[in-house]
Phi, psi and omega in degrees: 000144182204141173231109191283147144294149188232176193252187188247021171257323186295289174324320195286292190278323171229069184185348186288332147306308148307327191261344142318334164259306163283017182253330161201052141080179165359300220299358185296159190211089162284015180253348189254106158344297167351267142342293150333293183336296191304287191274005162255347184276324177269328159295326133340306180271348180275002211259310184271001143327312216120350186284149150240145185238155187207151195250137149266137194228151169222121204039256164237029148308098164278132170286301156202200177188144207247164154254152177194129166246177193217151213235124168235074159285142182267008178232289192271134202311132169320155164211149137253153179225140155284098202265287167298176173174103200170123164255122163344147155296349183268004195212005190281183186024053175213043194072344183294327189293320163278316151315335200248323179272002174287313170315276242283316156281011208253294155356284166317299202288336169304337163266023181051034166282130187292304181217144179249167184222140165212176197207135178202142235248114182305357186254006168297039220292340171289345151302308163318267176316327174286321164302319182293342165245012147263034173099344209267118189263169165274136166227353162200170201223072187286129165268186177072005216286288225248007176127147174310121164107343194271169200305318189094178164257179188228095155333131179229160171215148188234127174302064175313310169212187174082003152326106201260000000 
């Protein structure tokens, strides 16, 4: 297994089912132009953001893929956030999800980022919990995010350094 930086073609062409899955489950309709439009148009942005994405691979399979931006502010100490996080169904619950968010702070602290962020849709408790039992505490809650009524998301943050 190996995990490469990808390109925002790589992310387009082979990765774009996945990430279509982690942005809304099931519910993608890869058939409404729409839609397509809609999630290449939010990997553009996250992308002229700053993120970079890297893939896990077994040979040239892909398995999953992390988004990340790194904050290089020059006066108050980094941050990151994990925008992306996603393993194939096929390959899920065999660690690969915890490998790629392992990367993914392994980065951060190598920019000297103080703390990372994640976001995640608050009605996900298998999200939840799995940041959480990688170190990720909640530290906030918008409800409504996504529509009246709806769970919202729930901000997380894991302190990489400067533990006191």
């Amino acid at each position: 297994m190996e995990i490469r930086q990808l390109t925002l073609q790589d992310v387009e062409e082979r990765f774009l089912e996945l990430m279509a899955d982690i942005e809304t489950g099931d519910s993608f309709d890869f058939a409404d132009p729409q839609w397509v439009g809609w999630l290449k148009r939010k990997i553009a942005r996250r992308w002229g953001a700053g993120a970079q994405f890297y893939g896990l691979f077994a040979a040239d399979e892909p398995i999953g893929l992390l988004g990340l931006i790194i904050d290089d502010h020059p006066y108050f100490a980094g941050r990151s956030e994990l925008v992306d996080l996603g393993v194939m169904p096929t390959h899920r619950r065999a660690g690969h999800g915890t490998r790629l968010l392992k990367y993914a702070e392994q980065l951060s602290r190598e920019a000297g980022v103080v703390c990372m962020y994640i976001s995640t849709y608050a009605g996900d408790t298998q999200n939840i919990t799995f940041y959480g039992q990688n170190g990720f505490a909640p530290v906030a809650t918008l409800p409504d995010f996504y529509g009246v009524n709806d769970e919202g998301q729930v901000y997380m943050r894991k302190r990489l350094m400067g533990e006191k």
